[in-house]
C-alpha positions in Angstrom: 88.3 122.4 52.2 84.9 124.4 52.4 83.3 124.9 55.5 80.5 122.0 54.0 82.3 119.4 53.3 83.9 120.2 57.1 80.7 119.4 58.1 79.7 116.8 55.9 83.0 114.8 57.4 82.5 115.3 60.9 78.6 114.0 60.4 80.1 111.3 58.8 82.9 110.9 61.7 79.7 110.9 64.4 78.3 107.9 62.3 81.0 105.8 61.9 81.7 106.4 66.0 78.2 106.0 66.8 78.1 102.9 64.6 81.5 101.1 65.8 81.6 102.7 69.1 85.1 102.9 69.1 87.7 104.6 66.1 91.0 105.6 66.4 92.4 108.6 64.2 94.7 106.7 61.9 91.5 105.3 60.9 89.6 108.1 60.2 92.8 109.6 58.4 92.8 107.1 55.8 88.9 106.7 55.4 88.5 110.9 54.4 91.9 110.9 52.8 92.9 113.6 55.4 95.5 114.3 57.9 95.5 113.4 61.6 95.7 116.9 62.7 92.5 117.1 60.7 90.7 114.6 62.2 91.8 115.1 65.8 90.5 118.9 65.0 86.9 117.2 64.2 86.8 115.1 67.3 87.7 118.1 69.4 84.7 120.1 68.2 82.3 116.9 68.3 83.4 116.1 72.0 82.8 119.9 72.4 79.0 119.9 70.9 78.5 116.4 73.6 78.5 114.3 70.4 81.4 111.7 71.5 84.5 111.5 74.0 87.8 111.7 72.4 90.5 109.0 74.0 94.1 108.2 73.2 94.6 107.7 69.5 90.9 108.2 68.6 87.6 108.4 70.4 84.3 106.7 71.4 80.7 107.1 71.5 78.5 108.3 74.8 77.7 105.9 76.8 74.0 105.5 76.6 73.5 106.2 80.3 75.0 109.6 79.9 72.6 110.6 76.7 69.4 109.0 77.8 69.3 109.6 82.2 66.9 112.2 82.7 69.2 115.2 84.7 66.6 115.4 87.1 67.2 111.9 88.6 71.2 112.4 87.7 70.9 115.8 90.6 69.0 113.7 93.3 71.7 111.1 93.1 74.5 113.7 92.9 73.2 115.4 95.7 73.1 112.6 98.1 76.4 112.0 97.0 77.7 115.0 97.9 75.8 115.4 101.3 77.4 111.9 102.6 80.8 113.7 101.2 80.2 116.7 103.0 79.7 114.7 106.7 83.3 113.6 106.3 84.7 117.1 106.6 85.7 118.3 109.8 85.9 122.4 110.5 89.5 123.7 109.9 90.2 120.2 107.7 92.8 120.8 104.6 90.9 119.3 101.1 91.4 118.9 97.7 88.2 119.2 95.6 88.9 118.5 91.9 87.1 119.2 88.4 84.1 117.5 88.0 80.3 117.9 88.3 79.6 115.4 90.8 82.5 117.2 93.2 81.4 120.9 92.0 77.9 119.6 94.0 79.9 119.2 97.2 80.8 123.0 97.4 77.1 124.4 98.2 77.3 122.2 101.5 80.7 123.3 103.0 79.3 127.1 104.1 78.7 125.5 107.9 82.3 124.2 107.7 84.7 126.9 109.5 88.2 127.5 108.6 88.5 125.6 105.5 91.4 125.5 103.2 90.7 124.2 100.1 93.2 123.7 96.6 91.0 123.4 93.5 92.3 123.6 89.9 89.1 124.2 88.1 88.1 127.5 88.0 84.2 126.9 88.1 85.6 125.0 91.5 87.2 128.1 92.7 84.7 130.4 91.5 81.8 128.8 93.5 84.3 128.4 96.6 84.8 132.1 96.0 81.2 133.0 96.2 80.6 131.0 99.8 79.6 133.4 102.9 82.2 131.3 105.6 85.1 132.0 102.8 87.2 129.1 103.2 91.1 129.8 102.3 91.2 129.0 98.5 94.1 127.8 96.7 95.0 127.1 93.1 97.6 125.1 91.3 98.1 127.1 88.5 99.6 125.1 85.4 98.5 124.4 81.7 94.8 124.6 81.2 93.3 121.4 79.7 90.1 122.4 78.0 89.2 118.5 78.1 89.2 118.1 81.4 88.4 122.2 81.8 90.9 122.2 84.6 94.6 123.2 85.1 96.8 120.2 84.6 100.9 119.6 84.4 104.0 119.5 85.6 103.2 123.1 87.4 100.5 122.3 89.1 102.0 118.6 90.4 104.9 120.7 91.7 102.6 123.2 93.4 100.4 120.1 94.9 103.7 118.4 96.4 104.6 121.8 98.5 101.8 120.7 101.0 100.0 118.0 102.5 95.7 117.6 102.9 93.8 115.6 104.6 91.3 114.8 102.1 90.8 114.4 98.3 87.5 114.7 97.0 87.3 113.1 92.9 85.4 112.0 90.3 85.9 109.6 87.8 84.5 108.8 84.3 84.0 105.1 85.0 84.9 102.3 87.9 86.5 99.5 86.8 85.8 97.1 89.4 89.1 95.0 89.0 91.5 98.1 88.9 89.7 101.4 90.2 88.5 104.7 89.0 89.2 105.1 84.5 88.8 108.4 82.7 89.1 109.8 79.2 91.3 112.3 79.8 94.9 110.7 79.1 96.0 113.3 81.8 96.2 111.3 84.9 99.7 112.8 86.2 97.7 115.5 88.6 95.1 113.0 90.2 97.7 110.7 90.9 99.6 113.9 92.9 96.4 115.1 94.3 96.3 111.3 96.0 99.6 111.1 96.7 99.5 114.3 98.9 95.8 113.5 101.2 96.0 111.4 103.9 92.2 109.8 102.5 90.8 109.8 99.1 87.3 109.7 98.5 86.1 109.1 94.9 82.7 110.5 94.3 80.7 108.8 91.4 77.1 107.8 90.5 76.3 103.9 90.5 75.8 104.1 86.6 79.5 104.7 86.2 80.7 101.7 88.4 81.6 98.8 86.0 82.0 100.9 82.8 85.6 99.8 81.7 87.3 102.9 80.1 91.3 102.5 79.1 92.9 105.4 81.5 93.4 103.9 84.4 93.6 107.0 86.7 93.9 106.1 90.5 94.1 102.0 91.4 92.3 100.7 94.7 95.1 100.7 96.6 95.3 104.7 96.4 91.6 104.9 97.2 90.4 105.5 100.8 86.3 105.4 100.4 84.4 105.5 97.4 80.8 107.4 97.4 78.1 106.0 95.6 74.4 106.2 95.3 71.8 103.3 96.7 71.9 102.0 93.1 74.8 100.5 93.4 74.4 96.6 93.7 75.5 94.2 96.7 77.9 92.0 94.7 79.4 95.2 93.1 80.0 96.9 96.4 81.4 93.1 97.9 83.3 93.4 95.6 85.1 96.8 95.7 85.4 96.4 99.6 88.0 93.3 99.0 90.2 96.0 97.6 89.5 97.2 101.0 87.8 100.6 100.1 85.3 101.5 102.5 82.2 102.1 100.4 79.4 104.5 101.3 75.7 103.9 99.5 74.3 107.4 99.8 70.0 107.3 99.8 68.6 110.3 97.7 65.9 112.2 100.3 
């Protein structure tokens, strides 16, 4: 097939996501007459461009917070976030930071925190760790890299994670269902679930906007959560609501 009508199909893909908000691949398959390795193929290099978010068995448009949220605003949240994450950690404390943008924002606020160790396994994570002046002890899980999730994921990097114990995860999530806890795309959940297994608290760091949006991955439920960080737009029946699960919830206030 020429490298128009490659085009011409994924457009059309975009549309028919954009206009259904959810497809799955078998779908797709039979509507271009293609095969599923075809199709899958398309929806990696949409989800690549930021056009939609694959998911098992097919994919899903952008939430309209995530297209339409000025970056400016999305920062000053992130950052307050990250600042009421950063009081938890005590000097010589053992942590976990995972992939993420919302944890990458903790990093630039651990340089007064002495004798750190930290296990990552992003490499932007690790990178900016690297860069720090107080150069905490930085450790990686190695594994299969995961160019969804742009992190090191697998059987690897669980076994790697279960050799030693931390005192804190800090995570992200895609979306909070309030019922069952933190939801993500990725259909890779095996290495949260490890990273949460091995910290003796587990803090989930996600805007307010997020909180509510029901995605089908359920990655970590409520009863492995410790304290989930939010920011001040989170509302009062929401947060009631999460704290029956009996997570400590933390509203942080952008400065």
């Amino acid at each position: 097939m020429s490298k128009r009508n490659t085009q011409q199909r994924r457009h059309a893909i975009l549309s028919m996501v954009n206009e259904q908000g959810e497809i799955s691949v078998d779908t797709l398959a039979k509507h271009f007459a293609t095969s599923e390795v075809t199709v899958r193929k398309d929806l990696a290099a949409l989800e690549k461009n930021g056009l939609l978010l694959r998911r098992y068995g097919g994919a899903v448009s952008i939430p309209t917070e995530m297209v339409n949220e000025p970056e400016e605003q999305v920062s000053v949240r992130k950052l307050a976030i990250a600042k009421a994450a950063a009081a938890r950690i005590r000097d010589h404390n053992r942590i976990i930071i995972d992939s993420g943008s919302t944890t990458a924002s903790l990093i630039s606020l651990l340089n007064d925190k002495h004798g750190l160790i930290v296990m990552t396994n992003s490499l932007n994570v690790a990178n900016a760790l690297n860069a720090l002046e107080n150069e905490p002890t930085l450790l990686m899980t190695g594994g299969t890299w995961d160019p969804h999730s742009e992190a090191f994921q697998g059987q690897v990097a669980e076994s790697v994670l279960r050799s030693y114990d931390f005192d804190q995860l800090f995570i992200g999530a895609d979306g909070i269902d309030i019922a069952r806890g933190t939801t993500t795309f990725n259909e890779l959940v095996g290495l949260s679930r490890v990273m949460a297994e091995v910290s003796r608290e587990v803090v989930v760091m996600v805007e307010s906007s997020k909180i509510g949006r029901k995605i089908p991955n359920l990655e970590l439920p409520w009863s492995n959560i410790s304290t989930l960080i939010t920011d001040n737009g989170l509302d009062m029946e929401a947060k009631q609501q999460i704290e029956q699960h009996g997570v400590q919830v933390i509203c942080a206030a952008a400065e």
